[in-house]
MDAnalysis code that builds the backbone (N, CA, C; Angstrom):
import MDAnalysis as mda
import numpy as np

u = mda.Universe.empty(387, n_residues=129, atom_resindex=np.repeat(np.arange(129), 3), trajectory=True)
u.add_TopologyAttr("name", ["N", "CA", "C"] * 129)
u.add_TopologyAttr("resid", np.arange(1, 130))
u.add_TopologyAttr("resname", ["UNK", "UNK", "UNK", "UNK", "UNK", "UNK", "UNK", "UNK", "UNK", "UNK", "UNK", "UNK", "UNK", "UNK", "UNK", "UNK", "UNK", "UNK", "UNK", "UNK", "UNK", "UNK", "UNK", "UNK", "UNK", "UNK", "UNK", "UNK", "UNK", "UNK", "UNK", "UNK", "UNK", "UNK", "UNK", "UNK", "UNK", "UNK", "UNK", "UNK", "UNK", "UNK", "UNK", "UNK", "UNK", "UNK", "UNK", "UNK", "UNK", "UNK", "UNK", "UNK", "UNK", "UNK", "UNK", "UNK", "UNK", "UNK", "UNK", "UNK", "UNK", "UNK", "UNK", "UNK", "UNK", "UNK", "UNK", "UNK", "UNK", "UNK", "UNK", "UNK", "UNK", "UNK", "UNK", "UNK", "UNK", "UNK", "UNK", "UNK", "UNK", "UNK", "UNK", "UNK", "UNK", "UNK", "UNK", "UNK", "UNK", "UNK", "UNK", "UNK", "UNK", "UNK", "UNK", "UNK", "UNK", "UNK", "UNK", "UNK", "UNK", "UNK", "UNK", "UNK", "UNK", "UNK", "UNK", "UNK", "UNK", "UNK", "UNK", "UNK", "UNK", "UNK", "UNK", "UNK", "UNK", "UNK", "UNK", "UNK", "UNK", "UNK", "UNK", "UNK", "UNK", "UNK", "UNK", "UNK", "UNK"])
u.atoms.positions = np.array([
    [36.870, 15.168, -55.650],
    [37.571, 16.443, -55.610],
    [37.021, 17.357, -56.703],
    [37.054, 18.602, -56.366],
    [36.334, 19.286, -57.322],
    [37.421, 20.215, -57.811],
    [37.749, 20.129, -58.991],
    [38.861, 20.578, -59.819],
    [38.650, 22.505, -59.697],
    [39.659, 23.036, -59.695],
    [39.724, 24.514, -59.459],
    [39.761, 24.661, -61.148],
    [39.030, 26.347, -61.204],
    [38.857, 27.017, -62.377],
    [40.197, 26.668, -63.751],
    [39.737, 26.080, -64.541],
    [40.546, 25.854, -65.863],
    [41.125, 24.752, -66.442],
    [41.351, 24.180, -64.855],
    [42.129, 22.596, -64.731],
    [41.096, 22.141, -65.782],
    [41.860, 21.253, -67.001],
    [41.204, 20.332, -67.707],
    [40.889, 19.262, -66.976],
    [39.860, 18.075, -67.904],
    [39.497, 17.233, -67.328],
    [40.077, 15.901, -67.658],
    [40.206, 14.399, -67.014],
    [41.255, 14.014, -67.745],
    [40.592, 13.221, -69.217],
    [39.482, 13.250, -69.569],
    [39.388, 12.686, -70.610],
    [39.638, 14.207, -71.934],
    [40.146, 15.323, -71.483],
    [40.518, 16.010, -72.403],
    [42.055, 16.556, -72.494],
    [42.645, 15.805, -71.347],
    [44.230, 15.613, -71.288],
    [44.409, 14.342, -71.639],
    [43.753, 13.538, -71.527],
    [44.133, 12.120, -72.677],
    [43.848, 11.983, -74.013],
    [43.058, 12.938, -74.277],
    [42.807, 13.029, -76.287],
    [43.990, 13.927, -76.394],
    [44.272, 15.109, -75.467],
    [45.680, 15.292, -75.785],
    [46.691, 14.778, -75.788],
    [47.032, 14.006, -75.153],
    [48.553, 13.344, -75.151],
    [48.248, 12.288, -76.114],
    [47.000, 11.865, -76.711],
    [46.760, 10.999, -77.629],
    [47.119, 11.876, -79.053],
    [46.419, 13.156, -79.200],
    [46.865, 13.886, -80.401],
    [48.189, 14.206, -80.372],
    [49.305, 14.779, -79.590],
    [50.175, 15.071, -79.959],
    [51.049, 14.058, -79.578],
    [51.068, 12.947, -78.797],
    [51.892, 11.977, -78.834],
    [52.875, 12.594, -77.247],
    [53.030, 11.357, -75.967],
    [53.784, 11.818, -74.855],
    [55.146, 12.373, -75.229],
    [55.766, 11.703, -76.791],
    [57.218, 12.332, -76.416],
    [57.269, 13.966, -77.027],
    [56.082, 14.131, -77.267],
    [56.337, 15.575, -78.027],
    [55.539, 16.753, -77.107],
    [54.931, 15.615, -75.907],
    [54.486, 17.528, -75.188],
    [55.475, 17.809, -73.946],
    [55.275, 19.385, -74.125],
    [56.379, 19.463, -73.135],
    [55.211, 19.988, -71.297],
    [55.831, 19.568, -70.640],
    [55.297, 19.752, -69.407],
    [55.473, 20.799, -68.000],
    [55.066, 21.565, -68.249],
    [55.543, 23.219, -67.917],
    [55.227, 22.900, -65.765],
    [55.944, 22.651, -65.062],
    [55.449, 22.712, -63.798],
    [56.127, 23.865, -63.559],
    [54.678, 24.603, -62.397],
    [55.012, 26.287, -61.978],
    [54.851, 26.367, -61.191],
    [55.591, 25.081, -59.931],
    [55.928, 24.883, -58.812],
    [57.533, 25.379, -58.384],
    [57.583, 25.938, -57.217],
    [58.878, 26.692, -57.119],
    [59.622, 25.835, -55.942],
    [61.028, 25.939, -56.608],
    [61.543, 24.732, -55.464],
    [62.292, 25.585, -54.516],
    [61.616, 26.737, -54.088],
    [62.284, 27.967, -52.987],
    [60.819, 27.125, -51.869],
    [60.825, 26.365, -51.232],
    [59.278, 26.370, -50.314],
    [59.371, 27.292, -49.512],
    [60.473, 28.725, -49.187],
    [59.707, 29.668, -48.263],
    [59.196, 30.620, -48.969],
    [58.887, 30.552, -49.986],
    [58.155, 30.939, -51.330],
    [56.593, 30.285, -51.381],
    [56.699, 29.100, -51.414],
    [55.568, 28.663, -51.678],
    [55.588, 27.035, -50.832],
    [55.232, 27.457, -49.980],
    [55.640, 26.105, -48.344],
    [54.685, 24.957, -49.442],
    [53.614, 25.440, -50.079],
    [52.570, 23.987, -49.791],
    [53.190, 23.623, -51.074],
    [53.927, 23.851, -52.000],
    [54.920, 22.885, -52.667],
    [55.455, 21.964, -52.514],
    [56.309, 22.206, -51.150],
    [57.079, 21.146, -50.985],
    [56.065, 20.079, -50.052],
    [55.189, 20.375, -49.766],
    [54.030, 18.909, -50.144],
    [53.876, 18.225, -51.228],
    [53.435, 18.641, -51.961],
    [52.891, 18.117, -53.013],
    [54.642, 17.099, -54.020],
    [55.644, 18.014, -53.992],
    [56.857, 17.210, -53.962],
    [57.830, 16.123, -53.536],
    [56.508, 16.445, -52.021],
    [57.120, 14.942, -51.241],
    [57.038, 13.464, -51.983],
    [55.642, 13.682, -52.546],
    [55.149, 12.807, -53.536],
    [55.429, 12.439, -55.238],
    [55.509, 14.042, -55.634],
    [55.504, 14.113, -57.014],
    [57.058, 15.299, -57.296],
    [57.894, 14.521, -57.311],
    [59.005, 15.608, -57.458],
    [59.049, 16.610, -58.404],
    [59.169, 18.063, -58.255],
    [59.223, 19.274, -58.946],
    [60.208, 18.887, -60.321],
    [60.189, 19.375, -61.523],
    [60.370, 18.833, -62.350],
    [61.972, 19.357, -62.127],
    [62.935, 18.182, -62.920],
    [64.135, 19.119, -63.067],
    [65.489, 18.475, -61.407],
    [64.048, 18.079, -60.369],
    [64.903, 17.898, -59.475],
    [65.189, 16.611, -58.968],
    [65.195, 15.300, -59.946],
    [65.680, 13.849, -59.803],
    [65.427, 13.879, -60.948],
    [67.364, 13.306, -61.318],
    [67.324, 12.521, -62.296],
    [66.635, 11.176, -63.673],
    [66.128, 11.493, -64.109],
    [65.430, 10.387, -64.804],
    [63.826, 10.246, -64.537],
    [63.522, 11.433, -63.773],
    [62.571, 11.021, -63.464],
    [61.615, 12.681, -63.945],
    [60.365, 12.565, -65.250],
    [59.359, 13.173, -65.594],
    [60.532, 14.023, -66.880],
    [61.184, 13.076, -68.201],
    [61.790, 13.771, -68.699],
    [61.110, 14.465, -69.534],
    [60.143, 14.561, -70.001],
    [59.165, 15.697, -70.828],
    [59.230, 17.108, -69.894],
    [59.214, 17.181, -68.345],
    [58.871, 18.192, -67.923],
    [59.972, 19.211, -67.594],
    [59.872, 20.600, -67.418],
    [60.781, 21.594, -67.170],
    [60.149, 22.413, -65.971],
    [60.589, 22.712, -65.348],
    [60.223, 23.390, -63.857],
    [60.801, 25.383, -64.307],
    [59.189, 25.741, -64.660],
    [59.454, 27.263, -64.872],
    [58.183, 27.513, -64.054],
    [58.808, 27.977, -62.896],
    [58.039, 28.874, -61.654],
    [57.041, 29.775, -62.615],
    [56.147, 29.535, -61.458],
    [55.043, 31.095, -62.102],
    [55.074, 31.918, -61.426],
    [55.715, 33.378, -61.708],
    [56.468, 34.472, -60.390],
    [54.713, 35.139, -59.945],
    [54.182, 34.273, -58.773],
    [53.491, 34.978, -58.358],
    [53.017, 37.054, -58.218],
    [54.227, 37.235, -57.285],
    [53.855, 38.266, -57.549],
    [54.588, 39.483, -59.151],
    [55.250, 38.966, -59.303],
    [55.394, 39.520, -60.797],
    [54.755, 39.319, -62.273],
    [53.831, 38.488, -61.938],
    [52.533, 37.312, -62.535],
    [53.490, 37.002, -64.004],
    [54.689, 36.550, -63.698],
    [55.391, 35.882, -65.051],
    [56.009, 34.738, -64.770],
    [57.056, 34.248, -65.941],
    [57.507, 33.014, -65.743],
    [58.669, 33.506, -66.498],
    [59.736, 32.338, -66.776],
    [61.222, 32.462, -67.469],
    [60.422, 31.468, -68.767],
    [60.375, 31.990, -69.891],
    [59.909, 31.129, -71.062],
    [61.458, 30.852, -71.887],
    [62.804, 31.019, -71.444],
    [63.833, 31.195, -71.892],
    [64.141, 29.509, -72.509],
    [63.787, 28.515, -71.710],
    [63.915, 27.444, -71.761],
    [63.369, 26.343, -72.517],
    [61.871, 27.260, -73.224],
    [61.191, 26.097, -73.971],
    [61.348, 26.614, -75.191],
    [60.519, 25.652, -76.127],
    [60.949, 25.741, -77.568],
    [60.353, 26.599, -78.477],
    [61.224, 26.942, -79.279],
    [60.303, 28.956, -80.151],
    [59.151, 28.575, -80.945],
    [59.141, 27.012, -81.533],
    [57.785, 27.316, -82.241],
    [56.836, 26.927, -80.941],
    [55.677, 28.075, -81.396],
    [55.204, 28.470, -80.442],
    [53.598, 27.070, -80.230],
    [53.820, 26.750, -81.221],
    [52.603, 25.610, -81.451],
    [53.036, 24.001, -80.999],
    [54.282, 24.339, -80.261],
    [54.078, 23.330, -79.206],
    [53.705, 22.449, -78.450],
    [53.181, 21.486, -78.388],
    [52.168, 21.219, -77.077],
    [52.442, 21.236, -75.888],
    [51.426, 21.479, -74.550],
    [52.562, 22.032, -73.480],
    [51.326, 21.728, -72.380],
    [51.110, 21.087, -71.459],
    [50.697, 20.858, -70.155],
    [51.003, 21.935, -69.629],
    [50.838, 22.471, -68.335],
    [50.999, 23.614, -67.482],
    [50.239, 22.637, -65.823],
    [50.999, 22.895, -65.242],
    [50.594, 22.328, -63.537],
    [51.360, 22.921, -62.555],
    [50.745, 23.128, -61.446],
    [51.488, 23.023, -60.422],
    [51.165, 22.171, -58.882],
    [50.444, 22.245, -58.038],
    [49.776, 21.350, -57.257],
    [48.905, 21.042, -57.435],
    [47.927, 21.975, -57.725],
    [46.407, 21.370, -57.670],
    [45.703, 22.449, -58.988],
    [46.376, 23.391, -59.426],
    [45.500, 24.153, -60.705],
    [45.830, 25.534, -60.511],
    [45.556, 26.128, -59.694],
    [45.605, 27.452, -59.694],
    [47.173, 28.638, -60.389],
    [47.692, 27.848, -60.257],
    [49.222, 28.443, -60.704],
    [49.302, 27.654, -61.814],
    [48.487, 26.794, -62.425],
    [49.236, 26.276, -63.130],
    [47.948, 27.007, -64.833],
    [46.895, 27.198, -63.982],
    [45.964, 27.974, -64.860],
    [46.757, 29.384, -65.234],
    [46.952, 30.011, -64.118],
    [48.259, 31.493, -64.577],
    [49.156, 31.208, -65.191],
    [49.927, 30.059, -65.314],
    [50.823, 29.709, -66.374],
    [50.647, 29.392, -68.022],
    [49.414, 28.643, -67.510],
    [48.631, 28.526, -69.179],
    [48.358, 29.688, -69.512],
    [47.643, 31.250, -68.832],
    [47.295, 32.252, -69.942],
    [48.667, 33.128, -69.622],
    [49.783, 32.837, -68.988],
    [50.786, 33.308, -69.718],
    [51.572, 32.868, -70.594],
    [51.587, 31.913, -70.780],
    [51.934, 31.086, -72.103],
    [51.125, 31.253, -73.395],
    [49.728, 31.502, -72.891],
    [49.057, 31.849, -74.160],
    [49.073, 33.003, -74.461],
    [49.354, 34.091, -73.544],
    [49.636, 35.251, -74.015],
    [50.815, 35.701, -74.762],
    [51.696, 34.890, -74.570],
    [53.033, 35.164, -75.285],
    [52.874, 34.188, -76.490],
    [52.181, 33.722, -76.663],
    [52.239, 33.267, -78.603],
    [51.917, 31.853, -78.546],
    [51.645, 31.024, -77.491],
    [51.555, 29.178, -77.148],
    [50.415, 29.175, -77.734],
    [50.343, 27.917, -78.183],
    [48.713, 27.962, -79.141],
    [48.673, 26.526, -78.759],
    [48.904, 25.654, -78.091],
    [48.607, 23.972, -77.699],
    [48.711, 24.125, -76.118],
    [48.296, 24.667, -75.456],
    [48.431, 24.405, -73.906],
    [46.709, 23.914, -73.103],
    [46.939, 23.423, -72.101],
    [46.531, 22.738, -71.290],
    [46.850, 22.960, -69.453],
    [46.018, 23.207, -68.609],
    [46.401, 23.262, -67.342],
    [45.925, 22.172, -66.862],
    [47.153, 20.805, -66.482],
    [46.910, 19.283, -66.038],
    [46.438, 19.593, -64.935],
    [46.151, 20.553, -63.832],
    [46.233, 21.141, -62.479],
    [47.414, 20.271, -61.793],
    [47.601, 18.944, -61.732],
    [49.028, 19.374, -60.370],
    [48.894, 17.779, -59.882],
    [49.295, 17.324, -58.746],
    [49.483, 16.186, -58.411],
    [48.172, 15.929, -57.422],
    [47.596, 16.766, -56.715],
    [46.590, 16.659, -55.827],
    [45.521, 16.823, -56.989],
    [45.142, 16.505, -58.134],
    [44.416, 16.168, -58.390],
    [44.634, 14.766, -59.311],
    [44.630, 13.680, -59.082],
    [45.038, 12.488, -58.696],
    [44.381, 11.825, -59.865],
    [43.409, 12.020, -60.327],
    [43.050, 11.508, -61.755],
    [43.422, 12.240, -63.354],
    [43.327, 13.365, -63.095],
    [44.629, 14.133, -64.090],
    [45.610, 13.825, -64.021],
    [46.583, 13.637, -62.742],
    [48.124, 13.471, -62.631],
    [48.150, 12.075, -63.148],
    [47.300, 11.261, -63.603],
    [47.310, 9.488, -63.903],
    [48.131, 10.024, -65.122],
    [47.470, 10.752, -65.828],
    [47.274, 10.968, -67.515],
    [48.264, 11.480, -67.695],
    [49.324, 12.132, -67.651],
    [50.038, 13.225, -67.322],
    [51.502, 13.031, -66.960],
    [51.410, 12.828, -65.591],
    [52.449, 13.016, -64.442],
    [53.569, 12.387, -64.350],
    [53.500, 11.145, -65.730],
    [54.979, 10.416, -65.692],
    [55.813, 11.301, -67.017],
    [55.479, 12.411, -67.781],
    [55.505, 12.765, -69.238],
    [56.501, 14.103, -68.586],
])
């Protein structure tokens, strides 16, 4: 599979979760759980549930949509220092790359785009955090 523009690779999402340690990054998915919003979500959820929506399951992660066409997100939810560490995904990269430079545009200085569950050797590294 050939990873879309930004998606890290996973030997540079595993020196990350090695530098900052799994319980301290937080895991930004900018998958929207509206699928007549974004239908090929709820693919990728069949498999890898959207964060936020089963219990016990991916407690590092928080499910803040990336508002396509308003090209933002709700940052209301994560934490103010801004040096954070922070994954960004959504299926496969592309939304989840727009999430990373809006996160970096608003002050994030540790982010990462894991790209998403369809990319299957990133999501190893990643996807239980």
């Amino acid at each position: 599979m050939s990873r879309k523009p930004g998606v890290s690779d996973p030997s540079t999402l595993s020196s990350f979760v090695s530098q900052f340690g799994p319980s301290n990054i937080i895991v930004v998915d900018a998958r929207n759980t509206d699928f007549t919003l974004e239908p090929g979500d709820a693919k990728t959820n069949s498999y890898a549930p959207i964060a936020g929506t089963q219990s016990g399951v991916r407690p590092n992660a928080l499910n803040l949509p990336y508002d396509r066409v308003n090209k933002s997100m709700d940052l209301t939810d994560l934490p103010e220092d801004k040096s954070t560490p922070i994954i960004s995904h959504c299926g496969g990269g592309g939304r989840g790359q727009k999430a990373k430079d809006y996160l970096i545009a608003n002050g994030y200085e540790n982010v990462l785009n894991g790209g998403g569950p369809e990319d299957k050797e990133c999501w190893e590294v990643f996807g239980e955090l």
